[in-house]
Residue frames as qw, qx, qy, qz and C-alpha x, y, z in Angstrom:
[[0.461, -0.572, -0.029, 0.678, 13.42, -42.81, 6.81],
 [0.284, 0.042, 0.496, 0.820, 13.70, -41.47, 3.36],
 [0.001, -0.608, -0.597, -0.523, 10.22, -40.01, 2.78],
 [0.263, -0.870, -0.364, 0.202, 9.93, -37.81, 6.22],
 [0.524, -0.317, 0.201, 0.764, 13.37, -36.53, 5.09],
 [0.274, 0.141, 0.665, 0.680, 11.86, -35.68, 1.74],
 [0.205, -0.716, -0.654, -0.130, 8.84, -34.61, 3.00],
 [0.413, -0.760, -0.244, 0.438, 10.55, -31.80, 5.33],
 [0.384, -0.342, 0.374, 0.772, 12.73, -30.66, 2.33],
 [0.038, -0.382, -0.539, -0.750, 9.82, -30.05, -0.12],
 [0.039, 0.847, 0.429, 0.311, 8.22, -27.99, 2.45],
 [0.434, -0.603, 0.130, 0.656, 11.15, -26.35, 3.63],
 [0.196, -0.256, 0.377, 0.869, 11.21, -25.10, -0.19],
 [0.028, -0.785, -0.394, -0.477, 7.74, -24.33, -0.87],
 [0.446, -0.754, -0.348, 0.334, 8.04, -22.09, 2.40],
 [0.541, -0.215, 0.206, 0.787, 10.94, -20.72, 0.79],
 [0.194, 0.436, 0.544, 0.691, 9.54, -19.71, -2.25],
 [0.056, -0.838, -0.412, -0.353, 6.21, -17.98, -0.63],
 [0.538, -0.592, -0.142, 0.583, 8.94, -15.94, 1.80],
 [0.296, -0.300, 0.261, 0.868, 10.91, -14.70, -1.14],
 [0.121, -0.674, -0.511, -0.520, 7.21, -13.49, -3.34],
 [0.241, -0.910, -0.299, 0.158, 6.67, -10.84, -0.26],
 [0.553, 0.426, -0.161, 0.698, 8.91, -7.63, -0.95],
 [0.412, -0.532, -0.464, 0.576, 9.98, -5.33, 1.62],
 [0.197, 0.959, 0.177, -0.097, 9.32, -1.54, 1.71],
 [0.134, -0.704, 0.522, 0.463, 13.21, -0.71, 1.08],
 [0.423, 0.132, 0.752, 0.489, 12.97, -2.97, -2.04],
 [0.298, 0.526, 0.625, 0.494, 10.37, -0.92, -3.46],
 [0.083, -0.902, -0.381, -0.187, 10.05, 2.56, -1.72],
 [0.512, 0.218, -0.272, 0.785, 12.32, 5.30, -0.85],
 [0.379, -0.777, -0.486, 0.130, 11.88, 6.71, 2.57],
 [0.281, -0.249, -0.009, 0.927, 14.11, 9.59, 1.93],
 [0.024, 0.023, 0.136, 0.990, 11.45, 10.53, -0.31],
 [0.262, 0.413, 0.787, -0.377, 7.97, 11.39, 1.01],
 [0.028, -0.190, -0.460, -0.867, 5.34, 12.61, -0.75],
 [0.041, 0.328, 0.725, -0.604, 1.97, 14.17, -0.31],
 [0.050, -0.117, -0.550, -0.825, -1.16, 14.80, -2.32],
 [0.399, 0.223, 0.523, -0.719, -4.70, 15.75, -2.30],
 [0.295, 0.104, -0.706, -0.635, -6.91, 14.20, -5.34],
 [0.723, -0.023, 0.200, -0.661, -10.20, 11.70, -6.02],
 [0.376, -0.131, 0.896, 0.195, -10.23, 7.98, -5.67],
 [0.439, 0.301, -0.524, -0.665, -10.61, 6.34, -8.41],
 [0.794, 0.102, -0.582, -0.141, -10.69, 2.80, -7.71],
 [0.475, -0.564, 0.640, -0.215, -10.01, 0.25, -4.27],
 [0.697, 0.224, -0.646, -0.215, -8.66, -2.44, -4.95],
 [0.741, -0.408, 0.354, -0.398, -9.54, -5.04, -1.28],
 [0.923, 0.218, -0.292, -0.123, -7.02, -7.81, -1.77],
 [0.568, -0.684, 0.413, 0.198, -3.93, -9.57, -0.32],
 [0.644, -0.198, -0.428, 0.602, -1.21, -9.36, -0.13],
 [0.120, -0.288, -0.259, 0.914, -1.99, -5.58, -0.02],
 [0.292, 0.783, 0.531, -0.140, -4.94, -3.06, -0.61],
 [0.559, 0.146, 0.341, 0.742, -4.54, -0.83, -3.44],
 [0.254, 0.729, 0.589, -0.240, -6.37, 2.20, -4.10],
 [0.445, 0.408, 0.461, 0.651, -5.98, 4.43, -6.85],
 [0.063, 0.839, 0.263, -0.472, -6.35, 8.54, -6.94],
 [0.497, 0.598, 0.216, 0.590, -6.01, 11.14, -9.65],
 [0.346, -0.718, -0.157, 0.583, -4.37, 14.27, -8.69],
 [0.304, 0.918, 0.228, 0.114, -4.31, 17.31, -10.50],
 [0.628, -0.208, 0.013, 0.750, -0.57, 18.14, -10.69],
 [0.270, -0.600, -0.116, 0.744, 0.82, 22.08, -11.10],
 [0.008, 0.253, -0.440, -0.862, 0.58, 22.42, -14.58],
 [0.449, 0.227, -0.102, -0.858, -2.95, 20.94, -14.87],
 [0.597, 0.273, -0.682, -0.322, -2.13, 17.28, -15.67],
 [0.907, 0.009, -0.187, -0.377, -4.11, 14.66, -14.77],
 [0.129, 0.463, -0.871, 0.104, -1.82, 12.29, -12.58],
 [0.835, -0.317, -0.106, -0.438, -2.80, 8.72, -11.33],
 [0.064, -0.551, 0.758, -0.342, -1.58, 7.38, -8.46],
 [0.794, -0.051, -0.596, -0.107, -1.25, 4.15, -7.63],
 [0.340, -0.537, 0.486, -0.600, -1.32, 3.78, -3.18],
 [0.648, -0.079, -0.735, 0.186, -0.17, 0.35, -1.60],
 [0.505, -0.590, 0.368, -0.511, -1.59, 0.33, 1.65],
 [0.243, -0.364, 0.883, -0.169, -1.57, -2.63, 4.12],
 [0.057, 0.112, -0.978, -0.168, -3.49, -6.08, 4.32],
 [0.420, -0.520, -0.303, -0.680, -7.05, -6.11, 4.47],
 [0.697, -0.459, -0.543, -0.095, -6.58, -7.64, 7.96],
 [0.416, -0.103, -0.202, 0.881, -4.53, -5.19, 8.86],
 [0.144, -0.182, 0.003, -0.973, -6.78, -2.30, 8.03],
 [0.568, -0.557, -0.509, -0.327, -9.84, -4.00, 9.41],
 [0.615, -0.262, -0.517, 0.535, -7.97, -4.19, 12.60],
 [0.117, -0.083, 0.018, 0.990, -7.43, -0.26, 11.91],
 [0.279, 0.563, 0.577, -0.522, -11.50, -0.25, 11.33],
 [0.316, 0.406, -0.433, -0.740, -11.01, 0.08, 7.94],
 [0.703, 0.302, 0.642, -0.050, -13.79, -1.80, 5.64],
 [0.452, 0.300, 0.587, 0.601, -14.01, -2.33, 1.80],
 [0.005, 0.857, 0.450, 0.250, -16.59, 0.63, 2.07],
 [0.546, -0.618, -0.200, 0.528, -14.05, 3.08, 3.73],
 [0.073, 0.404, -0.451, -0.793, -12.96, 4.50, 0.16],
 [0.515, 0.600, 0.612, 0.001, -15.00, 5.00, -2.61],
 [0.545, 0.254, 0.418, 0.681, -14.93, 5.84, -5.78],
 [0.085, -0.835, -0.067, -0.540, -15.31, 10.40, -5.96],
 [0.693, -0.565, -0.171, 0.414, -13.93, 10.17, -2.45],
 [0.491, 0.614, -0.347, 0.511, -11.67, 13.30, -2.38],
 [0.860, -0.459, -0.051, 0.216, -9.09, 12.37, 0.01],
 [0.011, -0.874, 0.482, -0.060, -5.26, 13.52, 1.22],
 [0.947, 0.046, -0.143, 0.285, -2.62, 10.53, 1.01],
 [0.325, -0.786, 0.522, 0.061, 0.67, 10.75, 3.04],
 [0.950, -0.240, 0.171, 0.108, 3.42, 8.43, 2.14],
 [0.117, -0.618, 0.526, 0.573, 6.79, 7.64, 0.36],
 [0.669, 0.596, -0.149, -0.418, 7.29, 7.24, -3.40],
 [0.859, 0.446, -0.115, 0.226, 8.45, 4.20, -5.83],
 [0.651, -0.483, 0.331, 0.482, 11.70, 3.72, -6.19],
 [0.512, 0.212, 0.705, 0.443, 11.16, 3.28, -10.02],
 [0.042, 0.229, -0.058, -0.971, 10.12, 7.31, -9.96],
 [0.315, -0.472, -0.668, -0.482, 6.25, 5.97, -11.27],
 [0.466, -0.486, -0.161, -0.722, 3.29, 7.08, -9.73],
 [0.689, -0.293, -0.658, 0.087, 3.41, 4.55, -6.81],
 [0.121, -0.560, 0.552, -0.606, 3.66, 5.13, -3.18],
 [0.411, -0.120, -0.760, 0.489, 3.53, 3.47, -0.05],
 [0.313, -0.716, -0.190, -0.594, 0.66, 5.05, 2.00],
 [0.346, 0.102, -0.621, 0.696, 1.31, 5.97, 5.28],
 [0.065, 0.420, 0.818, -0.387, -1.97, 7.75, 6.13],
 [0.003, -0.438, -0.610, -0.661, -5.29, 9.10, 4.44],
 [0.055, 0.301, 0.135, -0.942, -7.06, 12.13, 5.49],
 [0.136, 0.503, 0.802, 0.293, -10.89, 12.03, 4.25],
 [0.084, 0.413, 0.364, 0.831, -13.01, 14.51, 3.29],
 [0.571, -0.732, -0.316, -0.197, -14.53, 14.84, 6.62],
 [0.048, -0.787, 0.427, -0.443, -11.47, 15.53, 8.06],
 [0.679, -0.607, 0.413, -0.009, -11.20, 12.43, 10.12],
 [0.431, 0.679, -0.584, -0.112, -7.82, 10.58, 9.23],
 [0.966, -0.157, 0.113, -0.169, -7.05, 6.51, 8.85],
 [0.153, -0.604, 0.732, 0.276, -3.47, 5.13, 8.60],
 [0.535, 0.499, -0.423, -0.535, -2.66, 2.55, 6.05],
 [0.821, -0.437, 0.359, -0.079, -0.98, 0.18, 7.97],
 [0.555, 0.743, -0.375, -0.021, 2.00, 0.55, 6.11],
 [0.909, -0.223, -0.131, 0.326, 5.18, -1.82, 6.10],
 [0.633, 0.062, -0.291, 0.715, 7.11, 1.39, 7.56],
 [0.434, -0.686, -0.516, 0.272, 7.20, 3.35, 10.43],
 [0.503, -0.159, -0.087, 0.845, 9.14, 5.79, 9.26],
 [0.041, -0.644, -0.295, 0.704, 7.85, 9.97, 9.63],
 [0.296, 0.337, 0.429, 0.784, 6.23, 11.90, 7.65],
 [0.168, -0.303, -0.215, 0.913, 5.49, 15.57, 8.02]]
């Protein structure tokens, strides 16, 4: 009797643990504040828990920003027909989304806007508008 008990409580708290390692988008992103840029990827990063991809944008005064763009899972954006080959590095691309909390370069992507004009969502964890 003592070992299925024991057994159901040590994975009732690994489960725990890999629950509280996923963060939500209101822990790290403020949907009050969107943001929106045009720039060249630098870099994809194809991994879980989320794809990364990386752009530089040429802010008003000339300087050289790099953004860092959480999108969804890669099995999320395959679903969306996205592949590892969907961004590439020189890619110059538009990014919708919302920014950090922590006022760094980060966003949340919401959706990308390629240089052909056609446009792929991110498969962000939020639903909320952006203009």
């Amino acid at each position: 009797m003592k070992s299925p008990v024991l057994l159901c409580a040590t994975l009732l708290l690994a489960a725990g643990s890999v629950a509280l390692g996923h963060h939500s988008f209101a822990a790290e992103y403020d949907s009050s504040q969107p943001v929106q840029f045009k720039g060249t990827v630098t870099k994809l990063d194809w991994m879980n828990p989320h794809v990364y991809f990386y752009v530089d944008v040429t802010d008003k005064d000339g300087k050289v920003v790099h953004w860092a763009c959480e999108a969804g899972n890669p099995n999320a954006l395959a679903r969306r027909g996205w592949k590892k080959s969907s961004l590439k590095a020189g890619d110059e691309i538009s990014v919708q989304g919302f920014r950090a909390k922590d006022g760094t370069a980060t966003m949340n992507a919401r959706s990308i806007t390629l240089s052909d004009g056609g446009k792929v969502f991110a498969a962000s964890s939020d639903d909320g508008p952006v203009n």
